[in-house]
LUMZARO-220297 format. One record per residue (C-alpha): residue in one letter; chain; y, z, x. Coordinates in nm, 2 decimals, decimal comma. Example, Ala and Ser with C-alpha at 12.3 -4.5 7.8 and 13.67 -1.06 7.14 Angstrom:
REM LUMZARO-220297
<atom 'a' 'A' <-0,45 0,78 1,23>>;
<atom 's' 'A' <-0,11 0,71 1,37>>;
***
This chain:
REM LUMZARO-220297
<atom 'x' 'A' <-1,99 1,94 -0,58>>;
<atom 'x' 'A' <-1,90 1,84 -0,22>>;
<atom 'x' 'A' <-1,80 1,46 -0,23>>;
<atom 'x' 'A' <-1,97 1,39 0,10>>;
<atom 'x' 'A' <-2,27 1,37 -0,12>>;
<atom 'x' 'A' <-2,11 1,15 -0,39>>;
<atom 'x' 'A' <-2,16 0,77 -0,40>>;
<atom 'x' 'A' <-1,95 0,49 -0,46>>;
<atom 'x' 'A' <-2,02 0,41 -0,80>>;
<atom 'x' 'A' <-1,84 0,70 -0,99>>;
<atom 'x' 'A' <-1,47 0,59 -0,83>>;
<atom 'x' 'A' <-1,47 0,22 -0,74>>;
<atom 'x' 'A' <-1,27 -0,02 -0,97>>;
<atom 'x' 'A' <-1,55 -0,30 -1,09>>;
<atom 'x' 'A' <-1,24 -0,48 -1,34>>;
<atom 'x' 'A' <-1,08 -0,63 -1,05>>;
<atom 'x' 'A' <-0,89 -0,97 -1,01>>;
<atom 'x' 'A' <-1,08 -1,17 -0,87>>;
<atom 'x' 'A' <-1,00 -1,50 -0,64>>;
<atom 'x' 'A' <-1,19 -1,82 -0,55>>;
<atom 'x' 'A' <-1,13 -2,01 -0,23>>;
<atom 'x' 'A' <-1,03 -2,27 -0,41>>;
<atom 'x' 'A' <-0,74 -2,12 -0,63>>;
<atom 'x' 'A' <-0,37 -2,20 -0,52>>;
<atom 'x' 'A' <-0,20 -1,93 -0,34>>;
<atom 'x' 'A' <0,06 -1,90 -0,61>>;
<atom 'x' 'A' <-0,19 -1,74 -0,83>>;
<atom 'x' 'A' <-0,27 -1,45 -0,54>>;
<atom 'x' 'A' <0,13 -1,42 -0,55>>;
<atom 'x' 'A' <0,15 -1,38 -0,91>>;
<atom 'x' 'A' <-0,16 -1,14 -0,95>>;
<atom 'x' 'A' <0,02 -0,93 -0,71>>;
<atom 'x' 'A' <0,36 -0,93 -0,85>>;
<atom 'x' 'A' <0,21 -0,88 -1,18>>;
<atom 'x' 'A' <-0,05 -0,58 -1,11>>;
<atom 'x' 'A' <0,09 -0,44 -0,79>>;
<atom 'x' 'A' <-0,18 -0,52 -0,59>>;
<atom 'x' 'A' <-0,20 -0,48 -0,24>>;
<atom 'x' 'A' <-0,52 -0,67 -0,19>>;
<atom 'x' 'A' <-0,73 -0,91 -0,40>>;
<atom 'x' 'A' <-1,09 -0,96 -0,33>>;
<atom 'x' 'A' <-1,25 -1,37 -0,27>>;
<atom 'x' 'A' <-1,55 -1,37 -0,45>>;
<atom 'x' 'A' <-1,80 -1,70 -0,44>>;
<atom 'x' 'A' <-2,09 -1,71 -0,73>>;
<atom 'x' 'A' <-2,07 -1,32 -0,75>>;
<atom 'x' 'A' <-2,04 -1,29 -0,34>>;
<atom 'x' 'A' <-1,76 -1,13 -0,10>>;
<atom 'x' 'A' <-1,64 -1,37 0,12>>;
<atom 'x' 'A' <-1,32 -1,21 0,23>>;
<atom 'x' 'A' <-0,99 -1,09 0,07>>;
<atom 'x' 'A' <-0,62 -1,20 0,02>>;
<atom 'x' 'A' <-0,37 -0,91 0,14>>;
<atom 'x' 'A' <0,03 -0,88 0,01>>;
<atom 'x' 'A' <0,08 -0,90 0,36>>;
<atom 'x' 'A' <-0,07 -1,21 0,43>>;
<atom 'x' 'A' <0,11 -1,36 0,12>>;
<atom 'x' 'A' <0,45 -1,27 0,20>>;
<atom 'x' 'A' <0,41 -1,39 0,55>>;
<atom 'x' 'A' <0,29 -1,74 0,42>>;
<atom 'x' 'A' <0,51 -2,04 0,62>>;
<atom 'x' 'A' <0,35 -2,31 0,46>>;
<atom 'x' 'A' <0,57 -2,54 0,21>>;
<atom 'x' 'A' <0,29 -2,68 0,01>>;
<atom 'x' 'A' <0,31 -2,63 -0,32>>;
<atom 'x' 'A' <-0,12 -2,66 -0,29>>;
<atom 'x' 'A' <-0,19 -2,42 -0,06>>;
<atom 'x' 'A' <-0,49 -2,28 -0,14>>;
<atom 'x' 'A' <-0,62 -1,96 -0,09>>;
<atom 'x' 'A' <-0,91 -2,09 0,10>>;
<atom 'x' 'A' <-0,63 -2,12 0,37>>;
<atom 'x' 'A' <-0,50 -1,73 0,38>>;
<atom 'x' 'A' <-0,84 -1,54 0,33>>;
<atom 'x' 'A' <-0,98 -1,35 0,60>>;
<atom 'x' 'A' <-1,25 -1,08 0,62>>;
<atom 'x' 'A' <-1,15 -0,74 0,58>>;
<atom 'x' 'A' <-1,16 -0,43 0,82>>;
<atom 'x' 'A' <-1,39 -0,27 0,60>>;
<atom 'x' 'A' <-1,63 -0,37 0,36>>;
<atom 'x' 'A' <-1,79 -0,06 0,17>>;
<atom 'x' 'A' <-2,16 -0,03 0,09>>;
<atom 'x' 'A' <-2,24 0,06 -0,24>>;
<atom 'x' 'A' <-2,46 0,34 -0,10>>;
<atom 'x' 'A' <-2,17 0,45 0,13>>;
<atom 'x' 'A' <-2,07 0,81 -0,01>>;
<atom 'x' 'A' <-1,72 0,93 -0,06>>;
<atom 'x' 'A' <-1,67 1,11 0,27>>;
<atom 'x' 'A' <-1,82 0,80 0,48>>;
<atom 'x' 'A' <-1,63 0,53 0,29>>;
<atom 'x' 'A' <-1,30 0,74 0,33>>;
<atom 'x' 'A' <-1,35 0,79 0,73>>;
<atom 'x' 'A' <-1,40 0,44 0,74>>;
<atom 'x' 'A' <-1,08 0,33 0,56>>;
<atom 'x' 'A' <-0,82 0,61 0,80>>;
<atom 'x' 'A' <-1,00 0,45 1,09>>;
<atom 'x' 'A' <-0,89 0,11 1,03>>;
<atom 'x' 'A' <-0,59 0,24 0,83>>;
<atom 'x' 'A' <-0,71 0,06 0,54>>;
<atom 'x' 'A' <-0,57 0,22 0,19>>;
<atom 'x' 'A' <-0,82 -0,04 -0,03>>;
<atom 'x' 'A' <-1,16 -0,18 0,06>>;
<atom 'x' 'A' <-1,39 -0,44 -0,12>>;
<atom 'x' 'A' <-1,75 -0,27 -0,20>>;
<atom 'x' 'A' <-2,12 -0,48 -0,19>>;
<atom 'x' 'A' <-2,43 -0,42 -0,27>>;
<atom 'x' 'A' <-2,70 -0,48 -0,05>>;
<atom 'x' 'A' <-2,68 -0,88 -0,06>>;
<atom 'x' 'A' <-2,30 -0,87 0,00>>;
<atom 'x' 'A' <-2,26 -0,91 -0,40>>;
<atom 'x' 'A' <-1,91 -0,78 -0,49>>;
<atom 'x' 'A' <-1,93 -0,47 -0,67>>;
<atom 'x' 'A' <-1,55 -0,35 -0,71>>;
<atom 'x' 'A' <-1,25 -0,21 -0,49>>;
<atom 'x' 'A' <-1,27 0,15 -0,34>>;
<atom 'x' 'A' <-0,93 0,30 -0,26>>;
<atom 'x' 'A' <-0,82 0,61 -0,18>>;
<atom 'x' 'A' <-0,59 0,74 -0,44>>;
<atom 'x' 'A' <-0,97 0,83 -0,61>>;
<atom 'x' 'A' <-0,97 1,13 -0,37>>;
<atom 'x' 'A' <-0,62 1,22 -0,44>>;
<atom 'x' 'A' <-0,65 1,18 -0,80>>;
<atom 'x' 'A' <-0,97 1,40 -0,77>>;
<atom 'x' 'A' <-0,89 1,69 -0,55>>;
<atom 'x' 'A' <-0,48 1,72 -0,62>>;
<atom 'x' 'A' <-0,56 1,95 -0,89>>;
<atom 'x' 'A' <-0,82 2,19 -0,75>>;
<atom 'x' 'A' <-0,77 2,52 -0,58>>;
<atom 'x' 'A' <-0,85 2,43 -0,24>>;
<atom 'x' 'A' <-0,64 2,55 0,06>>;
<atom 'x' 'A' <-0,51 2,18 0,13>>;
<atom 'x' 'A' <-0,29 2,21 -0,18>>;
<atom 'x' 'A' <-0,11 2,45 -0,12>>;
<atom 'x' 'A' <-0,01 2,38 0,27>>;
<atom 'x' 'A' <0,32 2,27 0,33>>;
<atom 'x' 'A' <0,44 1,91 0,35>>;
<atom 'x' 'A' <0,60 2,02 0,66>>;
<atom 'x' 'A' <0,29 2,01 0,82>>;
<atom 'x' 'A' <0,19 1,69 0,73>>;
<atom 'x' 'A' <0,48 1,44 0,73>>;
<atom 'x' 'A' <0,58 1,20 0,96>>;
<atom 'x' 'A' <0,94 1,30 1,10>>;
<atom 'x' 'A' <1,01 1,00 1,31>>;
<atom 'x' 'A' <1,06 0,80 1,01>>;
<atom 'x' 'A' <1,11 0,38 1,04>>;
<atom 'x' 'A' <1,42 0,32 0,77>>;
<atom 'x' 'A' <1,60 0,00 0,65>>;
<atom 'x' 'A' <2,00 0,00 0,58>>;
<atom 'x' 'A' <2,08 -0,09 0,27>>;
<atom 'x' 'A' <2,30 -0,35 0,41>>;
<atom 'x' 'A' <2,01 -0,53 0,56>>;
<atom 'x' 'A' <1,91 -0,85 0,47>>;
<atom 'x' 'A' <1,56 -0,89 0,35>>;
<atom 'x' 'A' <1,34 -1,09 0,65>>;
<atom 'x' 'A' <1,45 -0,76 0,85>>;
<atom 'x' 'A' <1,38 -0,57 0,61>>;
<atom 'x' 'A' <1,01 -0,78 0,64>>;
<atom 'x' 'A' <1,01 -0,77 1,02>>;
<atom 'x' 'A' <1,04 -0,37 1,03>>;
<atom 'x' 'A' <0,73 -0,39 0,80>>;
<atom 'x' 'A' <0,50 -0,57 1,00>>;
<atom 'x' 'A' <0,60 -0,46 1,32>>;
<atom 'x' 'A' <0,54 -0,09 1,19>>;
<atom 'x' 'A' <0,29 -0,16 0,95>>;
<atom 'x' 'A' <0,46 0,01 0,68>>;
<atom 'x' 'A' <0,44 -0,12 0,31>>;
<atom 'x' 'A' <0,75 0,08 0,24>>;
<atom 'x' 'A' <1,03 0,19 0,40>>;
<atom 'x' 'A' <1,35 0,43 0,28>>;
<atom 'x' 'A' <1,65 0,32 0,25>>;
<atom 'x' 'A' <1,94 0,46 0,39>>;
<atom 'x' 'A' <2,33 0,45 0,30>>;
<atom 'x' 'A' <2,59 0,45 0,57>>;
<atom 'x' 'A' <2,63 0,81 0,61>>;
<atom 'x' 'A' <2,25 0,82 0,65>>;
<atom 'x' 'A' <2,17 0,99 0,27>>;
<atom 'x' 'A' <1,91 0,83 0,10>>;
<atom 'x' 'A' <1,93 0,53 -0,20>>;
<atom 'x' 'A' <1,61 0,38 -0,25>>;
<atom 'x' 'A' <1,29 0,29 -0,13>>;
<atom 'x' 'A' <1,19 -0,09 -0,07>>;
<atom 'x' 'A' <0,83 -0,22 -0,04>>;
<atom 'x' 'A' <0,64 -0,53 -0,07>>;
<atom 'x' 'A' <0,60 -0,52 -0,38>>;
<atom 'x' 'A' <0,97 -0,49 -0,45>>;
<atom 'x' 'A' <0,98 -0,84 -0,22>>;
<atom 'x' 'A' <0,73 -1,01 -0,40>>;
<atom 'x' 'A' <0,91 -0,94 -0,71>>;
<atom 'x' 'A' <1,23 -1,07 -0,56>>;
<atom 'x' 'A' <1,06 -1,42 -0,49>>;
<atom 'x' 'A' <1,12 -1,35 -0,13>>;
<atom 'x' 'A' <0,90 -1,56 0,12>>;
<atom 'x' 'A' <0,81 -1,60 0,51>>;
<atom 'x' 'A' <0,99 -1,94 0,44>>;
<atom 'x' 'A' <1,30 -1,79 0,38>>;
<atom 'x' 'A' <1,33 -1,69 0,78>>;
<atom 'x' 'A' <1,30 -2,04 0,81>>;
<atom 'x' 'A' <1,57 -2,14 0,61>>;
<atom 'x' 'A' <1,85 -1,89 0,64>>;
<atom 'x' 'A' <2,03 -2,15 0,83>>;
<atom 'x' 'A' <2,03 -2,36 0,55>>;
<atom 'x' 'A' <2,32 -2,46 0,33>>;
<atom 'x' 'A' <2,34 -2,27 0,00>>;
<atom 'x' 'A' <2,08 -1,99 0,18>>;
<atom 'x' 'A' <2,17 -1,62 -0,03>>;
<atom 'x' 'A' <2,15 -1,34 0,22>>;
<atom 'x' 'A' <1,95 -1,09 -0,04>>;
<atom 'x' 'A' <2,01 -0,72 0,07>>;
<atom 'x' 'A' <1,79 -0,44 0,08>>;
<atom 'x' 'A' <2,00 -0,30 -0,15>>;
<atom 'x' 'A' <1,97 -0,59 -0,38>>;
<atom 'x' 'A' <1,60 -0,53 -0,47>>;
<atom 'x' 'A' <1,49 -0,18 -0,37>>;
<atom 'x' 'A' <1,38 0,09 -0,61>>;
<atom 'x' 'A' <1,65 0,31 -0,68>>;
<atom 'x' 'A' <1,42 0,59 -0,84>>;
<atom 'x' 'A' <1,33 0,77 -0,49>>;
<atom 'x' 'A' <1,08 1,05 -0,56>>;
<atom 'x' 'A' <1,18 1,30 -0,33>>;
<atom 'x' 'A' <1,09 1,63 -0,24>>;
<atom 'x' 'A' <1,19 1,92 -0,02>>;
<atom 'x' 'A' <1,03 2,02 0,32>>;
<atom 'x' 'A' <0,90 2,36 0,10>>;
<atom 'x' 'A' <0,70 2,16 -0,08>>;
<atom 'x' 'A' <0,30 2,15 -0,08>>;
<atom 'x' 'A' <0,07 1,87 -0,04>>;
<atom 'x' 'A' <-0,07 1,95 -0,40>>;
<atom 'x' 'A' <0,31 1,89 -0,50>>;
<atom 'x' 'A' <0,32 1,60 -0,37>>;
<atom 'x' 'A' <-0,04 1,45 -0,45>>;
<atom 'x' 'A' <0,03 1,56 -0,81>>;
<atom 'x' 'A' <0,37 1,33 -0,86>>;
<atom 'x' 'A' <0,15 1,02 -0,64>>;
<atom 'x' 'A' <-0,08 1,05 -0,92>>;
<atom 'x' 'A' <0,12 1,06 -1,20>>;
<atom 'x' 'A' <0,35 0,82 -1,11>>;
<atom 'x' 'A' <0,16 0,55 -0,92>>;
<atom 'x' 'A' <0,34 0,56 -0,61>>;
<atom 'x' 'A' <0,20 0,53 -0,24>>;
<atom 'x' 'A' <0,47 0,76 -0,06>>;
<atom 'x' 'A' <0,77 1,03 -0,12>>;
<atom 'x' 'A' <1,05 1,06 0,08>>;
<atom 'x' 'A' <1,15 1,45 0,21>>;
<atom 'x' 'A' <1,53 1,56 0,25>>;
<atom 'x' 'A' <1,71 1,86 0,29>>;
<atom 'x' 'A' <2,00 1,97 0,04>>;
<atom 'x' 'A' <2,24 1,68 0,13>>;
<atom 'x' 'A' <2,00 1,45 0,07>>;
<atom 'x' 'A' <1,92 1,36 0,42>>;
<atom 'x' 'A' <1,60 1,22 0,55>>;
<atom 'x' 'A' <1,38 1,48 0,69>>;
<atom 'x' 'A' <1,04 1,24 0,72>>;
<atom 'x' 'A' <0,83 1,09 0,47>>;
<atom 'x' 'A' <0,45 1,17 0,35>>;
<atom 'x' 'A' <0,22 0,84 0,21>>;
<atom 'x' 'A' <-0,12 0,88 0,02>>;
<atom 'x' 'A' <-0,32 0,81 0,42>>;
<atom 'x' 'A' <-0,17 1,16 0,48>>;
<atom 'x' 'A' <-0,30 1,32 0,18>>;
<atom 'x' 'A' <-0,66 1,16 0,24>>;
<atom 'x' 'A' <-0,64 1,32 0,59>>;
<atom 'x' 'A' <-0,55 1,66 0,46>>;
<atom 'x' 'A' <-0,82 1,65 0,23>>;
<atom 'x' 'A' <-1,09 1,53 0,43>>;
<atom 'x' 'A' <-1,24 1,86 0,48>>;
<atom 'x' 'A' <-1,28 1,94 0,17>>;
<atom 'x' 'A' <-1,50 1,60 0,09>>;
***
């Protein structure tokens, strides 16, 4: 069955944390640390009325220890419709580059969380041209990369500039090491306030190296997109890095590319 004529209801995620507006920011933190969350939906008796991203959290300035997350929700790009189908909701989501979206019923009542590793996870396995193209095809070759020697707010500065909730790392002789995301700086404790303080006494200059992932999944530029899907999947992981035989970067391939190269195939 074609998914263009799928709904909703069959891949959304209806056990979701949930937030209140008047929960302390420190609990959206620790949800996402905890769960690797990019983006946790506000719900008010049983309505949507917006989201909290990892973005917005990291990116916090305040120093109250009662900030609340009435004071860092905003309304998403895209809220779903539980009668959306698959192909619709998916179009939707590239357009405002969106990798999760909160789904509501007809009276804006929260119904779950959409994202779209459910088309990846559905279609990676399935002989369907897509898979087996290469990843050459697909990958972005002008690649945004951290040093390992950097220090973490410009590690966080090349994310939102570029939009990117991961980058590669890179050594000195430009061979891959790791790959650092958001999550890896929520985990690390780091904060917005931390560009605010680096002048202070006592500040520790945390490296990219300090906190990145070590376990890079990478592949070669003869790989396939079905390849690639397949070790998303299994391992939970949002991009792959690609490198040649010294274990240089040739470009790098995230779950938004997969979605595009399946899309005619929903």
């Amino acid at each position: 069955m074609r998914l263009h004529s799928v709904g909703l209801l069959k891949y959304i995620v209806t056990d979701y944390p949930q937030l209140s507006l008047n929960d302390l920011a420190t609990k959206a933190r620790a949800i996402m640390r905890d769960y690797g969350l990019r983006v946790i939906p506000v719900v008010e008796k049983g309505k949507l009325v917006g989201v909290v991203s990892r973005t917005n959290v990291l990116s916090t300035t305040s120093s109250k220890s009662n900030l609340l997350v009435r004071d860092i929700v905003y309304e998403p790009k895209v809220i779903l419709k539980i009668s959306d189908n698959v192909k619709e909701a998916i179009l939707k989501m590239l357009k405002a580059d969106e990798w999760y979206a909160p789904v509501v019923d007809e009276n804006n009542v929260f119904k779950g969380i959409f994202g779209i590793d459910s088309i990846i996870k559905e279609l990676y396995g399935k002989d369907i041209p897509a898979n087996k193209r290469s990843v050459e095809e697909v990958m972005t070759t002008e690649v945004i990369y951290v040093n390992d020697d950097e220090e973490l707010p410009t590690v966080f500065y090349k994310m939102l500039k570029h939009q990117y909730a991961g980058l590669p790392v890179l050594d000195r002789k430009g061979k891959v090491v790791g790959i650092i995301t958001q999550h890896d700086l929520l985990k690390s404790g780091f904060t917005r306030l931390h560009l605010e303080s680096e002048r202070a006494s006592g500040y520790r200059r945390v490296k990219a190296k300090d906190i990145m992932s070590v376990d890079v999944v990478k592949f070669p530029p003869t790989a396939t997109i079905g390849d690639v899907a397949k070790a998303m999947v299994e391992k939970d992981i949002g991009r792959v890095v690609i490198v040649d035989r010294e274990n240089k970067l040739l470009g790098i391939i995230d779950r938004e590319d997969i979605a595009k190269a399946y899309i005619p195939y929903l």
